[in-house]
C-alpha positions in Angstrom: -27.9 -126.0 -33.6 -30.3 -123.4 -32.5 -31.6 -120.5 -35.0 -28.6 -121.3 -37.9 -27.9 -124.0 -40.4 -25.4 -124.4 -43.0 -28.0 -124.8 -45.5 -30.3 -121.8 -46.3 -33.9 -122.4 -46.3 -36.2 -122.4 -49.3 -37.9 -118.7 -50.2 -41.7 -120.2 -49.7 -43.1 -117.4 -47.5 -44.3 -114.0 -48.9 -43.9 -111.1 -47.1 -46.8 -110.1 -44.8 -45.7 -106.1 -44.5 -42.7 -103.6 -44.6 -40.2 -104.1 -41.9 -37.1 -102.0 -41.8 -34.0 -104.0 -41.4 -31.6 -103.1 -38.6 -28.5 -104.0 -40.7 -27.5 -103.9 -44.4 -25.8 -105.8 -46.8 -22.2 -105.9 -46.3 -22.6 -105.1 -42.4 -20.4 -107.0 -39.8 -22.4 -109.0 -37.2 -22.0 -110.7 -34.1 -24.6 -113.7 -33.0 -25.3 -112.8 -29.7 -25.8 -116.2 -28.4 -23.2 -118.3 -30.1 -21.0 -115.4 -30.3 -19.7 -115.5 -33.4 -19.0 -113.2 -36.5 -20.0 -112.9 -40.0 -21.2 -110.3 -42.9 -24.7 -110.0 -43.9 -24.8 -111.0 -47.6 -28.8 -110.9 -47.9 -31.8 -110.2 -45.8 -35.2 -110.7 -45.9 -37.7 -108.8 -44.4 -39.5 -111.1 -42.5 -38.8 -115.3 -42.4 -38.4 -116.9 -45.6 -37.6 -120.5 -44.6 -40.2 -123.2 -44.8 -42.7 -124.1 -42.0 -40.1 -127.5 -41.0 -36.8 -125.7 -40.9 -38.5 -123.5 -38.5 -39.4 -125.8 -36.2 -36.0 -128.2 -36.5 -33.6 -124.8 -36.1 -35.1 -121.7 -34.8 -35.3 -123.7 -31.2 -35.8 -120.1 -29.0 -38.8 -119.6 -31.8 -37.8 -115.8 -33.0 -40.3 -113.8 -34.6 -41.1 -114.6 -38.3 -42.7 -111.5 -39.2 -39.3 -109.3 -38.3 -36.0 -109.6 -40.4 -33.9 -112.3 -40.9 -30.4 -112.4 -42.1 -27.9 -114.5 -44.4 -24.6 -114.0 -43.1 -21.0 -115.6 -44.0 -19.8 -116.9 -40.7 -15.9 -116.0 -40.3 -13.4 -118.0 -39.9 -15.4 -121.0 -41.7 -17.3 -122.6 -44.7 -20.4 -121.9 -43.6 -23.3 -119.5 -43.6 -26.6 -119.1 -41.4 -29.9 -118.0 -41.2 -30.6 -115.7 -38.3 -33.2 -113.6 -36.7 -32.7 -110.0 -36.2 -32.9 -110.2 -32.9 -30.1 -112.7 -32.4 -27.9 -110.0 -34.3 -25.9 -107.3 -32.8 -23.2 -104.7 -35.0 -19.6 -105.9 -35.1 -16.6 -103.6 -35.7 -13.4 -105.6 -35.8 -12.4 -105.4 -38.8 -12.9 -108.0 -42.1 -14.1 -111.8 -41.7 -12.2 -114.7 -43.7 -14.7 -116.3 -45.5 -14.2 -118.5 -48.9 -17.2 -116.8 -50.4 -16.5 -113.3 -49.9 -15.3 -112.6 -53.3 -18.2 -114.0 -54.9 -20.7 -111.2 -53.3 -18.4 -108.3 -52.3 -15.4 -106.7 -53.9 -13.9 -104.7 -51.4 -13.8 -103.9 -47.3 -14.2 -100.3 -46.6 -14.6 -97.7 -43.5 -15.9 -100.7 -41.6 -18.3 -102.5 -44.3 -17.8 -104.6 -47.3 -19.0 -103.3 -50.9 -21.3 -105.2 -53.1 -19.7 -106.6 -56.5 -20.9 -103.9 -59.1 -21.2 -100.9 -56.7 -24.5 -101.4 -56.1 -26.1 -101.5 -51.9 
């Protein structure tokens, strides 16, 4: 598998500077590569993952020092890691995902809401 894995990689990297994200919590997303969808659930502003799961996943080596998004992959169990750049906004409608209740209570005018109201 390229720049995703079903298991999320460590937090071990500070960030280096601000980057703005291109997409939000709750956003639907499209992987332009392996074409599939999913909702963000977190981002981070630049790579997170350890030094190893770089260089076993993120084969087309994305930037490290632009965001990078945890997203709930429809139609499946899993989630992914992905660079910003692999990203692109989706608009179909709501993904079916096992985990969705545990981060977001609702799906509204195109997004899902964080658990508590707060995004």
């Amino acid at each position: 598998m390229s720049d995703e894995n079903p298991s999320v990689p460590a937090d071990t990297a500070p960030p280096t500077e601000t980057t703005t994200a291109r997409f939000f919590v709750g956003q639907l997303v499209q992987h332009k590569k392996f074409d599939y969808r999913g909702v963000v659930f977190d981002a981070d502003a630049t790579f997170r993952g350890t030094d190893e799961w770089y260089e076993e996943v993120a084969k087309s080596r994305p930037p490290r020092d632009q965001p990078w998004y945890h997203v709930l992959v429809h139609r499946g169990e899993r989630t992914t890691y992905v660079a910003e750049r692999h990203l692109a906004a989706d608009d179909r409608g709501p993904i079916d995902h096992p985990l969705i209740g545990q981060f977001f209570d609702r799906f509204r005018d195109g997004r899902y809401g964080l658990k508590g109201g707060v995004q």
